[in-house]
BAFI-143242 format. One record per residue (C-alpha): residue number from 1; chain; x, y negated, z negated. Coordinates in steps of 0.25 Angstrom, whole numbers. Layout:
# residues N
+-----+------+-------+-------+-------+
: pos : unit :     x :     y :     z :
+-----+------+-------+-------+-------+
: NUM :    A :     X :     Y :     Z :
...
+-----+------+-------+-------+-------+
This chain:
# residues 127
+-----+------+-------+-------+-------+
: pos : unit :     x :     y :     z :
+-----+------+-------+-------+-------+
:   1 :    A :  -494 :   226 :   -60 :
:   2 :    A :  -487 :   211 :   -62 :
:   3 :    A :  -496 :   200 :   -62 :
:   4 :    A :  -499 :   193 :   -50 :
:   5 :    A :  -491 :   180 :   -48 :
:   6 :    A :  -499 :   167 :   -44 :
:   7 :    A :  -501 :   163 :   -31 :
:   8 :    A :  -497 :   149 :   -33 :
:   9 :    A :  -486 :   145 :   -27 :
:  10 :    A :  -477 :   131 :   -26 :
:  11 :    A :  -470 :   128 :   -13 :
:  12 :    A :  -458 :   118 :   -16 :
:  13 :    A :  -449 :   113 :    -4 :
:  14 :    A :  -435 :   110 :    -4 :
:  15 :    A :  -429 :    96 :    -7 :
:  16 :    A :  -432 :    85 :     4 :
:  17 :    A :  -421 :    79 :    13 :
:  18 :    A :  -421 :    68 :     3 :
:  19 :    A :  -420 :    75 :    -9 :
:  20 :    A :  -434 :    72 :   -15 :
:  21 :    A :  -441 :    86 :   -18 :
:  22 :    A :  -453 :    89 :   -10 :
:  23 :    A :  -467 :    93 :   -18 :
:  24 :    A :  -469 :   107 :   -21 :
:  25 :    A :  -483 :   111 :   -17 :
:  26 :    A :  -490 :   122 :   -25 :
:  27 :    A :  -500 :   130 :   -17 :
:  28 :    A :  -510 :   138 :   -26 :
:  29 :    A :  -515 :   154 :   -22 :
:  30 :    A :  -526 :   149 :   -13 :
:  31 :    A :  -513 :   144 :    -5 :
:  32 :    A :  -518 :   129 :    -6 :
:  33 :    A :  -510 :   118 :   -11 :
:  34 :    A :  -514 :   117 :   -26 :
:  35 :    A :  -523 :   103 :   -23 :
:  36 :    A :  -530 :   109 :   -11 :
:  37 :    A :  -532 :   124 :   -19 :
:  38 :    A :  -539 :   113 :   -30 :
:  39 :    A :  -547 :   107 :   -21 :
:  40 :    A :  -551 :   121 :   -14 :
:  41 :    A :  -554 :   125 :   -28 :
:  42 :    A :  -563 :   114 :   -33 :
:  43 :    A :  -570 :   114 :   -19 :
:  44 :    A :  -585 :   117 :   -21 :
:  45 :    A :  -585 :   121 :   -36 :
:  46 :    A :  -599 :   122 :   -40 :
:  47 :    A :  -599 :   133 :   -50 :
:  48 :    A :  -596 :   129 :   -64 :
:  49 :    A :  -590 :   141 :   -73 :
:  50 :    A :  -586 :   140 :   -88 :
:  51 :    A :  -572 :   146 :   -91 :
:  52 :    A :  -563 :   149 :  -102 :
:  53 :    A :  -549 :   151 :  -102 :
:  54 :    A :  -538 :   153 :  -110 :
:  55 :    A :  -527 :   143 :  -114 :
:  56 :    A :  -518 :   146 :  -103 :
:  57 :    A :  -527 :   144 :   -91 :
:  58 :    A :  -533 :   131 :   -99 :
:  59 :    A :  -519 :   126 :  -100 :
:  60 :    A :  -519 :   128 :   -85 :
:  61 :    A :  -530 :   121 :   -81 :
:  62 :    A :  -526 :   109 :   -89 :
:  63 :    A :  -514 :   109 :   -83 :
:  64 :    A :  -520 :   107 :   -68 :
:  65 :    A :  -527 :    97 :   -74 :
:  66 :    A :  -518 :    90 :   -83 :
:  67 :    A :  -509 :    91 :   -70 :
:  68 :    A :  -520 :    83 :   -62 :
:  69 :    A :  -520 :    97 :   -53 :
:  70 :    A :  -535 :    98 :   -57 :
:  71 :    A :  -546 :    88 :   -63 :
:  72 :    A :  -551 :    98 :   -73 :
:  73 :    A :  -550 :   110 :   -80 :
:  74 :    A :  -562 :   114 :   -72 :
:  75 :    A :  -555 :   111 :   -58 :
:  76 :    A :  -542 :   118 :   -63 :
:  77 :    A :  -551 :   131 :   -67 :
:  78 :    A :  -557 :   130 :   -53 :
:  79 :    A :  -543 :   129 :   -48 :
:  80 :    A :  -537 :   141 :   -53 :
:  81 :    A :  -549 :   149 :   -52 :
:  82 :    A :  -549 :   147 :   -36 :
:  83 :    A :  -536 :   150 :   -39 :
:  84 :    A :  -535 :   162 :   -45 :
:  85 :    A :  -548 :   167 :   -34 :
:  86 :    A :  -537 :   164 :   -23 :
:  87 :    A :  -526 :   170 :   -29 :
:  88 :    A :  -534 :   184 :   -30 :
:  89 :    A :  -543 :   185 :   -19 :
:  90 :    A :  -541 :   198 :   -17 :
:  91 :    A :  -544 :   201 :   -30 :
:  92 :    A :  -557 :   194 :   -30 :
:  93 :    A :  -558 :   200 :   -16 :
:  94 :    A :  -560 :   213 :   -21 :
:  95 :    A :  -567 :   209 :   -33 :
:  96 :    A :  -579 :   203 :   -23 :
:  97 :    A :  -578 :   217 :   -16 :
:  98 :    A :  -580 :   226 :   -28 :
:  99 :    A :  -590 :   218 :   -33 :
: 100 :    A :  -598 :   220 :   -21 :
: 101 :    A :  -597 :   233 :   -22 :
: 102 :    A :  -601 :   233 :   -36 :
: 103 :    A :  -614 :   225 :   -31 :
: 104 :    A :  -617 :   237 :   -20 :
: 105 :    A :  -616 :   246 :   -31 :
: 106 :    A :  -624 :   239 :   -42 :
: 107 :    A :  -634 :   237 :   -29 :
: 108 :    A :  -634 :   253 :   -26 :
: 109 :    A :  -636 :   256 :   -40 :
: 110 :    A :  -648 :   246 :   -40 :
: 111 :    A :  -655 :   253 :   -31 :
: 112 :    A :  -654 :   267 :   -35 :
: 113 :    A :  -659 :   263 :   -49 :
: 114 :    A :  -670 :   257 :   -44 :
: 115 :    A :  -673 :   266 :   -34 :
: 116 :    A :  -672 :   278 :   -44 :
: 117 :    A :  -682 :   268 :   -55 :
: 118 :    A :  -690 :   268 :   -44 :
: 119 :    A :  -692 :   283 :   -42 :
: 120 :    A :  -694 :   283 :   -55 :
: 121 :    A :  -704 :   274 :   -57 :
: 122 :    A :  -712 :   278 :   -47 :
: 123 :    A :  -712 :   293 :   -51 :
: 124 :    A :  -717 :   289 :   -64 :
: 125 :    A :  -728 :   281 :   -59 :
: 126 :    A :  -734 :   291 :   -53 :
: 127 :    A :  -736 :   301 :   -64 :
+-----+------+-------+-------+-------+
């Protein structure tokens, strides 16, 4: 199975009418502008989580800030993490759902043990 291309994608627009090239824009798998997916991603972050990664994805979190995309490593992991959940929502779509089930299950297992240890223990109470 090839490996899934990023969704990020750079729209560049032909040459003005005087010449000068027009800015390209890069819009990120969450189909925002990289700034505004940024913002999106650093909205409401309350939840601090400790990381490692390896020497690749460091270098690219320095990059975005050395790049003045991001203010810090911190708001570049954020970035890419929203990132990487937007890119495979249908992944983490079905993920979500199995783990449900896996709850429902664990739940119905639950309470046929404890059903059976309560037959149990109260046939051997009344011996």
């Amino acid at each position: 199975m090839p490996a899934k291309q990023p969704k990020v994608i750079v729209v560049k627009t032909a040459l003005r009418e005087d010449g000068e090239s027009s800015t390209e824009q890069i819009v990120c798998a969450s189909g925002e502008a990289v700034r505004e997916a940024i913002d999106h991603a650093l909205d409401g972050r309350i939840h601090g989580v400790m990381l490692r990664v390896n020497e690749d994805a460091l270098a690219k979190l320095d990059a975005l800030v050395e790049g003045g995309i991001c203010e810090s490593r911190s708001g570049a992991a954020t970035f890419m993490i929203h990132e990487g959940i937007r890119a495979n929502e249908s992944l983490f779509a079905r993920v979500e759902e199995t783990t449900t089930q896996i709850a429902a299950l664990k739940a119905q297992l639950h309470e046929l043990v404890g059903e059976s240890k309560g037959k149990k223990e109260s046939s051997q109470t009344s011996l």
